[in-house]
N, C-alpha and C positions, 0 to 999 in steps of 0.2 A: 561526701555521701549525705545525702536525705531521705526524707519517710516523710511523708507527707497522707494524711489521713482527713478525706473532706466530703460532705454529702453531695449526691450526685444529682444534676438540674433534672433528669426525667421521672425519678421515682415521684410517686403521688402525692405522699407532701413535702417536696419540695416544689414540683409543680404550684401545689397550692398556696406554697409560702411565696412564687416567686411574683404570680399572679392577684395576691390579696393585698389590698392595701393595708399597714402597718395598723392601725385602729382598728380593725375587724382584726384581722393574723390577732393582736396580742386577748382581743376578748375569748375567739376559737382557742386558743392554748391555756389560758387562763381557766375557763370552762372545764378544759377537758384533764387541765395540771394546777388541780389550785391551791400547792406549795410555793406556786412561780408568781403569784400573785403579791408577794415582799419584795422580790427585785425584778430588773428588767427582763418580762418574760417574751420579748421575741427581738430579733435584730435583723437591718437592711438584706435583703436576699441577692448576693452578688454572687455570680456564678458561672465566671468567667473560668473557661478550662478544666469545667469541673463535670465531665461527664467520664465513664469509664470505656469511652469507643478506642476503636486502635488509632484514629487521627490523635489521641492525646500523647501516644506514646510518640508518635511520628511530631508534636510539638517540644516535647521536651528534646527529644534530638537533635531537632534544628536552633535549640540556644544551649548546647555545648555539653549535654548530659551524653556520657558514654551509655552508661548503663540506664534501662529503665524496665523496672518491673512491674507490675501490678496486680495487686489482690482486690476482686469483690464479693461484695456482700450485696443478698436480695432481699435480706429482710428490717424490719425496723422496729423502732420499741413503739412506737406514736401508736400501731396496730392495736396493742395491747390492754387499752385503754376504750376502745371500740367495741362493743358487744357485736359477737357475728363475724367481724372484719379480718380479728387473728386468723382464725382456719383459712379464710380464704386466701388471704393475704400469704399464707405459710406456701397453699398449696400453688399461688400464681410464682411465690418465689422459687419453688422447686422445679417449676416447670421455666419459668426465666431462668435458670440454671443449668439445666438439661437441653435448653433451644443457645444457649451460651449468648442470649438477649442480653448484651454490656451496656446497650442504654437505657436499660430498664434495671438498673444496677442502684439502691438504693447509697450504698457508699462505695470509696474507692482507697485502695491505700497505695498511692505509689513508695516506689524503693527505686531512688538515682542516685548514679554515680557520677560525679566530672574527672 
């Protein structure tokens, strides 16, 4: 059994992390979390498999997983830091949730079984 719990490549910043080169990404985070600014505040954006479509569930099947479950989430904390952004951000996730929009899924927690 696993649980596996990873940010998903469509939501907007991950988008943005995945698209930013690493010297701009760490000054944007640093600006906007400047606790993060003592250790390493961003890493390589590799985002393989990590969206929450039903093709993921259809990949974990095909290397030997019985079971595959999955929970998402449409919202993020990054928002919260954004003057203006939260509300909106609250309101496009409720609506990505109510359109069952999985690749507009900010994270994903899968649950497999072999």
């Amino acid at each position: 059994m696993g649980l596996h719990l990873h940010p998903t490549l469509y939501a907007l910043p991950f988008v943005l992390n995945w698209l930013t080169p690493d010297a701009l990404a760490k000054k944007i985070v640093e600006t906007l979390k400047p606790h993060r600014r003592k250790r390493r505040s961003v890493f390589p954006a590799f985002y393989d498999w990590c969206t929450a479509g039903k093709q993921e569930i259809t990949k974990r099947r095909r290397v030997g997983f019985t079971h595959v479950d999955v929970a998402i989430n449409f919202h993020h904390h990054y928002y919260r830091t954004i003057p203006g952004i939260a509300c909106l951000a609250r309101l496009l996730g409720n609506l990505y949730r109510a359109l069952d929009a999985r690749l507009l899924a900010s994270y994903a927690v899968y649950m497999v079984v072999k």
